[in-house]
C-alpha positions, 0 to 999 in steps of 0.5 A, spaced: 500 500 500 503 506 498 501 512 501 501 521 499 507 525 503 503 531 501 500 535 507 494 534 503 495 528 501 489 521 501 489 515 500 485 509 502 486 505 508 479 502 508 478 496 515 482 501 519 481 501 527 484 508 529 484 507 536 490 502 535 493 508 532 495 511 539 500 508 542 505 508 535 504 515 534 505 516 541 511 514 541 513 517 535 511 524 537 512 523 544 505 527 546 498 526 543 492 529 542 486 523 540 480 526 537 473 522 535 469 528 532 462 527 529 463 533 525 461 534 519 455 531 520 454 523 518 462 523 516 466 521 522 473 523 523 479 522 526 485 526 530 491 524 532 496 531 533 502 532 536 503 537 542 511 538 541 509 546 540 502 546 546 502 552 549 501 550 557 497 554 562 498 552 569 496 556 576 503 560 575 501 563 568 503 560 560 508 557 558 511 554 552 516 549 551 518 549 558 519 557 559 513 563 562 510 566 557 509 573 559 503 578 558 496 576 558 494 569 556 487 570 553 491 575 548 496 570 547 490 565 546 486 570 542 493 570 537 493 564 535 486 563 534 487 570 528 492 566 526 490 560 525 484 562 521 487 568 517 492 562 515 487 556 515 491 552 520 488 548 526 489 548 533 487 543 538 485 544 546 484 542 553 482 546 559 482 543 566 476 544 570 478 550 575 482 552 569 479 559 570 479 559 578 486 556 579 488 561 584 482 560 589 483 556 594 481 550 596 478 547 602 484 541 600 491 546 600 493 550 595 493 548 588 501 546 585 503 551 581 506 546 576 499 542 575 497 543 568 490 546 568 489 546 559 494 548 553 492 550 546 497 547 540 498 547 533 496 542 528 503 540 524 505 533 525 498 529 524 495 523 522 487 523 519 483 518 518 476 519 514 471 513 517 466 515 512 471 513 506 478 509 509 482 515 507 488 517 512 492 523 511 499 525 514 502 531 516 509 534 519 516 533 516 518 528 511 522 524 516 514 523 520 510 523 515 513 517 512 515 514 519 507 515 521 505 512 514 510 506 515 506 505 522 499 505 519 500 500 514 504 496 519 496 496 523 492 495 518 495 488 517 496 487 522 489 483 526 487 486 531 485 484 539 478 481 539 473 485 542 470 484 549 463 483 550 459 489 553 459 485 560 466 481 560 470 485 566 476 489 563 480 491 569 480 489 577 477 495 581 482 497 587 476 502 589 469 502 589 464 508 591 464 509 598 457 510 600 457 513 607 462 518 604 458 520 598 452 519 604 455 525 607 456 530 601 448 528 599 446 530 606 451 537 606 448 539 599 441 538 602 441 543 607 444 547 602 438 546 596 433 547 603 436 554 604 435 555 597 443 557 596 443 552 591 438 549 586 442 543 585 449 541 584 453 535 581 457 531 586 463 527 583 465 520 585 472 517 584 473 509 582 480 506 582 482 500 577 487 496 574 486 495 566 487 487 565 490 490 558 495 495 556 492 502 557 491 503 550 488 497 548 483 498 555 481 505 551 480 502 544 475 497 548 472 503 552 470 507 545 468 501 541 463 501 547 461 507 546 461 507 538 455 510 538 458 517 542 459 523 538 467 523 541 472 520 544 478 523 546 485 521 549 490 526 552 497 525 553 503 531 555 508 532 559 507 525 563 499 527 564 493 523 560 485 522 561 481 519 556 473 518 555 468 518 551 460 521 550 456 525 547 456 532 551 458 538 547 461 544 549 460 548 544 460 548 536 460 553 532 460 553 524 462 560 521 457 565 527 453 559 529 453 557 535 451 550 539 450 546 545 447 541 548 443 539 555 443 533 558 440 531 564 436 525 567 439 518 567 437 511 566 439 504 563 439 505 555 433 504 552 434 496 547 428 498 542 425 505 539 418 502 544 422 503 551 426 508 548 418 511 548 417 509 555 423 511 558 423 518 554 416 519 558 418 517 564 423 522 564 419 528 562 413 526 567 418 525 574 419 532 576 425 531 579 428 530 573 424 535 569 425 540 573 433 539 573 433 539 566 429 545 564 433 549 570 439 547 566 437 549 559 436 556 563 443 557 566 445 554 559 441 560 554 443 565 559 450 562 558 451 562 551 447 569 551 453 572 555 456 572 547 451 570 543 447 576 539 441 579 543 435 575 542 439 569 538 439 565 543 433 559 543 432 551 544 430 546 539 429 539 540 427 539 547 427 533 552 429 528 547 431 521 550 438 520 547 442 513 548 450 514 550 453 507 551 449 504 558 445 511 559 439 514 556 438 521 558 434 528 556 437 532 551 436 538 548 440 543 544 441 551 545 443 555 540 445 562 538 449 567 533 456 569 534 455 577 537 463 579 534 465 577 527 470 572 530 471 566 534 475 569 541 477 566 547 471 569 551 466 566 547 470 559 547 470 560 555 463 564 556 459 557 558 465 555 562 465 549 566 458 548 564 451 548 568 451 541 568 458 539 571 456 544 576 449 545 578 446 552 579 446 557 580 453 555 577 458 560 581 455 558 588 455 550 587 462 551 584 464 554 591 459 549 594 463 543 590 470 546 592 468 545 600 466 537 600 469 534 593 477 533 597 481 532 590 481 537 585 477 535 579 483 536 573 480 535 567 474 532 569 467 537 568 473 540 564 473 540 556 477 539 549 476 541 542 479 542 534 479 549 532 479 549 524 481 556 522 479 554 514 472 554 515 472 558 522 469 551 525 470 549 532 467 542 535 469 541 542 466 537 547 464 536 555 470 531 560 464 526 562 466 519 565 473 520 564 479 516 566 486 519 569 492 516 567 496 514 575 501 509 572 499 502 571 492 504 575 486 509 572 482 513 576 474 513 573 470 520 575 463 520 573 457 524 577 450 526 578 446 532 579 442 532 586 436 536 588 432 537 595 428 531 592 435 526 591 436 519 595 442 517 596 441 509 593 437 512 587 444 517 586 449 511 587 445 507 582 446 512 576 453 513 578 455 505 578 450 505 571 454 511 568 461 506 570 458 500 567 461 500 561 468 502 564 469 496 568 
């Protein structure tokens, strides 16, 4: 099989799994940025980027290739954003979830200024896979691109690992939800929620596990899992990683339309269309799931109204059962307009973390959170994204259900949100069903 070396090169490469990609192509760029992205609609595609030249934002301030980046991050951000879209070049992103409230401190101790709280880098050395055609593209240098090309069709003859069953067990659980801890967060949050200081805040819960199989591969079986989610994504820089899966945007925009999605209400996926139809009713007659999600559609359109052109922002396609691997949720779709011609970072972070990672109202179930989550959450409730400035199209997505790389070990992080009227069996049920896939 040959291959093009131009940057804008394709060819075939039809059978090919992308996730099996990852682990050569780490190691060829020494950092990877792994992106499953739905968009353009129906044509599924695939990144895998290097970050050899990712601008770090960290609680001290920004930095590139190890050295502080004086001046103001936003601005320096909003450069490569002009620039990527005055020369049609692409960027790739991910922020942590306190990224924007790293100088606070929490009720746990300071925030280590060497902690990596997201990163910005430019598309060079890359390679692409089209699902929708079997074509594979390859960008950087000479030396890459043919070494990347070597790798790819090395996979593709090669067979693959087969897939697990959904319920065949893919790790060892070392620990498990500790129900009279989570107990305790409900019962503090309810005299918050009976006071009325919060109308409802999503608590997160840890596991942690050791995949019976290279890391790599306990990824591919995840994703296949979930092969019916718009995203997955896998992260590794500077000897930190995550990875995960879902169907939770952050915000797309095409040219100065922009959109996001709600999700609230959780129960087992629906098997047919007809138990779809009964789920989506149980869902919207429960009035604690109605009334949660339509109070975080709310926070959602005044959110996306903070940069959105006055009376632009409205919803469609509401309270839709949606089926993401072992779940069925509510959605419904925010949308607006761009209120400045260009895309910018105050748009990009304008419904950052979001409502439904947090709760509302959302600076107040932030602080809430802060005092009864003991460890920072890092890129969990966080986001990543591919910037494309040819087109001037953003795709990113919400850090939901994640994996933290910690040696040979995986933390998995998932939540929920509560109201007044949650109990703490039915929650720790949502939660182990939203891991159920995961295990």
């Amino acid at each position: 099989m040959t291959y093009t070396s131009a940057v804008d090169g394709r060819t075939r490469s039809a059978g090919l799994d992308p996730y099996r990609l990852i682990e050569p192509v780490e190691a060829l760029f020494g950092s990877l940025f792994f992106y499953r992205s739905p968009d353009p609609p129906g044509r599924r595609q695939y990144l895998l980027a290097s970050l050899e030249d990712a601008w770090e934002v960290r609680a001290s301030g920004l930095y590139r290739q190890g050295r502080p980046v004086p001046g103001s991050q936003a601005r320096h951000i909003d450069r490569l954003l002009r620039t990527a879209t005055e020369e049609g070049g692409e960027l790739v992103f991910a922020l942590a979830y306190d990224s924007l409230r790293a100088a606070s401190p929490r009720s746990g101790g300071a925030v280590r200024d060497d902690r990596l709280l997201g990163f910005v880098a430019r598309v060079a050395a890359a390679v692409r896979y089209d699902e929708s055609d079997g074509t594979v593209r390859t960008g950087g240098d000479a030396g890459l691109r043919a070494e990347a090309e070597r790798i790819v069709e090395r996979v593709r003859a090669e067979p693959a690992p087969a897939l697990l069953s959904r319920t065949a067990a893919l790790c060892d659980v070392l620990s498990r939800l500790d129900r009279a801890r989570y107990t305790a967060q409900l019962e503090a949050v309810r005299g918050h929620l009976r006071r009325g200081d919060v109308y409802q805040a999503v608590i997160s819960q840890s596991v942690r596990v050791r995949p019976r199989m290279p890391l790599t591969e306990y990824f591919r079986q995840i994703s296949h899992r979930y092969r019916h989610a718009d995203f997955s994504y896998w992260v590794s820089l500077g000897g930190q990683g995550f990875f995960g899966a879902c169907s939770l945007p952050h915000l797309s925009v095409a040219g100065d339309r922009v959109s996001t999605r709600v999700f609230a209400g959780t129960q087992p996926a629906a098997r047919d269309d007809a138990e779809l139809a009964l789920l989506r009713e149980r869902l919207r007659t429960d009035p604690k799931y109605f009334a949660e999600h339509v109070m975080l559609v709310d926070l959602e359109r005044n959110d996306l109204g903070k940069f959105c052109a006055p009376g632009s922002v409205s919803v469609c396609d509401v309270l839709e059962p949606t089926v993401i691997g072992p779940t069925t949720y509510l959605a419904t779709t925010v949308r607006g307009r761009l209120a400045r011609p260009a895309l910018d970072v105050a748009a990009v972070v304008g419904n950052f973390p979001r409502g439904v990672v947090t709760g509302a109202p959302k600076a107040r179930a932030q602080r809430l959170l802060d005092e009864i989550e003991d460890v920072p959450r890092g890129f969990y409730g966080g986001a990543v994204g591919w910037y494309r400035g040819g087109s001037a199209d953003l795709v990113s997505s919400t850090v939901v259900t994640c994996g933290v790389r910690e040696g040979d070990d995986v933390l998995l992080r998932c939540a929920g949100g509560v109201t007044v009227e949650s109990s703490a069996e039915q929650e720790l049920r949502e939660l182990q069903l939203k891991l159920a896939f995961l295990v």
